[in-house]
N, C-alpha and C positions, 0 to 999 in steps of 0.2 A: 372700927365697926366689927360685932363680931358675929360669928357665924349664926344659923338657923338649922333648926331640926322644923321638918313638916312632916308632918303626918294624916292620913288619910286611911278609908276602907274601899276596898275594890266595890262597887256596887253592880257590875253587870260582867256575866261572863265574856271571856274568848279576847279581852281587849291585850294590844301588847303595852307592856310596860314602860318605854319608854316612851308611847302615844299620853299613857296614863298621866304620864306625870307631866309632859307640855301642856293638859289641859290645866294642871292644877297650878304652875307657877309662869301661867301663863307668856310673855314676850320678854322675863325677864333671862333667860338661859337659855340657847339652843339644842334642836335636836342631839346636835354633837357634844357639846358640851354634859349636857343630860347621860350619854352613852357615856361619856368618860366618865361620867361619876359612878354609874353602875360598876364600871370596869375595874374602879377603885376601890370599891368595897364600900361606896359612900350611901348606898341605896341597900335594905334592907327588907325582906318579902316574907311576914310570919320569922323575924328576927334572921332568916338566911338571909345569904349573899347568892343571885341569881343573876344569870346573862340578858343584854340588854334589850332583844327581841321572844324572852322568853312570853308564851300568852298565858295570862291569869284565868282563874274558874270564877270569882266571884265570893266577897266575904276574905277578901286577903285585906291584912293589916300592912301600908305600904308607910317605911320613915325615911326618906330624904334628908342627909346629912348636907347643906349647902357649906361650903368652904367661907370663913372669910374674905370678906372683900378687898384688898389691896388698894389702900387710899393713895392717888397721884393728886399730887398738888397743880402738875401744869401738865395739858393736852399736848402727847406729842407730837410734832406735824409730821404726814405720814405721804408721801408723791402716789397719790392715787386718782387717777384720770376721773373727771367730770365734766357732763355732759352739759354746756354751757347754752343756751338759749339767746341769753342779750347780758349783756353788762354796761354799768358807765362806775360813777366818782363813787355811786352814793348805792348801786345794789346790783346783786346779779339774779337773773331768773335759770333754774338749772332743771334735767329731766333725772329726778333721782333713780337710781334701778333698784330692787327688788334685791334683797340682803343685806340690805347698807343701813345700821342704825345710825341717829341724824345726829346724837351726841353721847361721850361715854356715860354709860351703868351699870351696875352689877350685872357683870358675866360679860360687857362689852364694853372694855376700855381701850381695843385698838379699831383700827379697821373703820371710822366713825367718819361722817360727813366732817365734820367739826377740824376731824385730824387733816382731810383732804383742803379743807376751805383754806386753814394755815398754812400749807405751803402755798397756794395758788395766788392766795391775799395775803400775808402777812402782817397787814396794819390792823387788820382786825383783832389782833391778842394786845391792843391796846386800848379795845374799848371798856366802857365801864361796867364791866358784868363780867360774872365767874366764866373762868378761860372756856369749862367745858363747855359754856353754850353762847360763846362767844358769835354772832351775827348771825344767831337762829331766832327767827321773827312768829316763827311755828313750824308745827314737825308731822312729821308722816310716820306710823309705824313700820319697823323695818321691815319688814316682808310685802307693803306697799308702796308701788313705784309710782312715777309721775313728776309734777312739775312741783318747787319750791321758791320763794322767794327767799333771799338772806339779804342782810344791808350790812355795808362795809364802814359803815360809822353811828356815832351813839342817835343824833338827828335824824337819821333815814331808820337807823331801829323803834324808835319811840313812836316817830310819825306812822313807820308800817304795824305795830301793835294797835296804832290805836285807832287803824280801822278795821282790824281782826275784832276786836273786843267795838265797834261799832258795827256790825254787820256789814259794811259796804262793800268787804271785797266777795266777789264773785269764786266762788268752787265748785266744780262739776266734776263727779267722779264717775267711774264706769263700773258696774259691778256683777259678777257670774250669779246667779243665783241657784239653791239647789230644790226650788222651787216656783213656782210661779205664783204673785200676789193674787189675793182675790179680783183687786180692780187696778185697771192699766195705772191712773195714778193716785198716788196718795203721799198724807200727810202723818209724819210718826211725832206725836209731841210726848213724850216719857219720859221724865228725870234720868239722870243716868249718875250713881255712885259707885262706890266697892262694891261685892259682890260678900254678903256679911257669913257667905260658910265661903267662900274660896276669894281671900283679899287680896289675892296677885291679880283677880279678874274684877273687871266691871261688870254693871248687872244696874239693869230698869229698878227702883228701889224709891221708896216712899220717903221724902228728905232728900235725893239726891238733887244733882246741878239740874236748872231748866234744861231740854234740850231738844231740838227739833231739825228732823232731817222728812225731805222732800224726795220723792223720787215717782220717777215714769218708765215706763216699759216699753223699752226698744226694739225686744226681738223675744215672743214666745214659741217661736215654731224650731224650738230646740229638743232634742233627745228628752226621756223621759221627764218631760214637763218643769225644765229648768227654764230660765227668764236672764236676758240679758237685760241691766236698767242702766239708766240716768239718774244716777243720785245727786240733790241739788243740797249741802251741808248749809243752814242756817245759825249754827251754833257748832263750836269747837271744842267736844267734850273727845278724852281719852275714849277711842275705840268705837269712837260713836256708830258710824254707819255700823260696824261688826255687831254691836250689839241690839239697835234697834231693828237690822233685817234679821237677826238669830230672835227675837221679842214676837214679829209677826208668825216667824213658823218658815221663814225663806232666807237660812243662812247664807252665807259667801262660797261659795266652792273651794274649798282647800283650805277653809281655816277651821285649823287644828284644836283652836280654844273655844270658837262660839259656836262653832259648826256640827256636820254631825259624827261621832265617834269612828265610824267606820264611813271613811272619807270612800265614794265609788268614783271619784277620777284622781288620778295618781298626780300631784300636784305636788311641788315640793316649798309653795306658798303660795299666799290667799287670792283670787281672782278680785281683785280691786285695785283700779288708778287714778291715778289725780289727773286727768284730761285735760281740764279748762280753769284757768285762774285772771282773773280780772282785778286790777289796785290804780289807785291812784298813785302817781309818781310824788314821795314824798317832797321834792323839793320842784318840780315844774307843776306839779295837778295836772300832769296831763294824764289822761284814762291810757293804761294798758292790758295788754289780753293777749295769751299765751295757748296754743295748743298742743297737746301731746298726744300723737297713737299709740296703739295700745302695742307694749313689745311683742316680740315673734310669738313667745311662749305660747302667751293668753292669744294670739290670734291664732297659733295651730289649733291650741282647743276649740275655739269655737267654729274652726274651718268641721274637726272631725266631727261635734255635733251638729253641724248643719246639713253634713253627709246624709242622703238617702239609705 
């Protein structure tokens, strides 16, 4: 595969540059990664080479030289501790954390749930599907933590897909808002596709997927008129909650891509988790259901906004 050049124009003064450019290549490269590439000479500012916290005026020509990709044929298992919920023969339910992409991609081929599942399971780099996303039944973005299913063989993966793609199983996620909705609850029904000037982002779009997310309001009596909710996901599009609460006007707190530019609480990833999951047991139908609280981080924030 080979590399990419992106290019863009600064359109608002005072941003820094490498905030700039996470918005534009959205969840595929991190922060750090992004710094290393300025550091390299790989980012270019009015055709200079400039530092990675330098702040733009506005009207800058920015080119992002991305590196080819280094294609791996097999994931390699990596002993990375996971928080395990329940397991048996046929699946395990896990509380993923906050930094852990779910399977390798461009910019993140180690350090992956994927690499940690194979050493914990091993029989699962036997199933019939490409190694990297071997016994992922669906994913989380990596900067949102919470609970996942994965299934340790091809019958328990087939069966958990097909009641992702039937609606049946239960998701409830938790979300910071940096705003508060008009009404405690509601219904977002908005396609969700590419985003047709910035294609590393998704974006509400005329011809995109159905898609429909639910949500109610937990706690408005937060600092400058932020909204803690209950997001109920009906459909499973990339980024969905981020984009349909950034569509109303009441981003995520601390996401960098759909949020707002000049983040006002210092977060080093987005205020969303996957709390509650409910499936039928692929091979007994017996209903289960999983809780997870919200980790330390996100509760200090919300302890210092509830502060008097």
């Amino acid at each position: 595969m080979d590399g990419e050049t992106l290019e863009f124009t600064v359109d608002m003064p005072g941003e820094r540059l490498d905030r700039l450019i996470v918005a534009q290549v959205g969840d595929k490269l991190s922060r750090a990664q992004i710094q290393a590439l300025i550091k390299d000479g790989k980012v270019m500012v009015n055709g200079a080479q400039v530092k990675p916290g330098v702040k733009l005026k506005g009207g800058e020509r920015v080119s992002v030289t991305i590196p080819p990709r280094q294609e791996t044929h097999d994931v390699q298992p990596e002993d990375i501790p996971l928080t395990v919920l329940y397991e048996d023969d046929d699946l395990a339910v896990i509380d993923k954390p906050a930094g852990m992409t779910v399977h390798p991609g461009v910019g993140n081929e180690t350090g992956t749930l994927v690499s940690a599942m194979l050493t914990r399971w091993p029989e699962i780099a036997n199933m019939n599907t490409v190694e990297k996303r071997a016994g992922i039944v669906h994913r989380l973005d990596k900067d949102t933590s919470g609970l996942m299913v994965i299934a340790k063989n091809d019958v328990a993966r087939r069966r958990l897909m097909a009641q992702f793609q039937a609606r049946t199983v239960e998701k409830h996620y938790i979300a910071l808002l940096e705003r508060t909705p008009q009404t405690r609850t509601g219904r977002i029904d908005a396609p969700i596709g590419r985003d047709p000037n910035q294609r590393k982002r998704m974006a509400v779009v005329r011809g995109g997927k159905p898609a429909i997310t639910e949500y109610t309001v937990i706690d408005d009596e937060l600092q400058e008129d932020r909204a803690l909710v209950r997001v109920n996901l009906l459909t499973g599009r990339t980024h969905q909650i981020r984009v349909h609460m950034a569509f109303i006007g009441c981003p995520i707190v601390g996401d960098a891509v759909y949020g707002f530019r000049k983040q006002r609480i210092k977060l080093k990833r987005h205020f969303l988790h996957a709390a509650h999951l409910c499936f039928d047991h692929p091979r007994s139908g017996e209903r289960l259901c999983f809780d997870s609280t919200l980790p330390p981080g996100l509760q200090n924030i919300l302890e210092k906004l509830r502060a008097v």
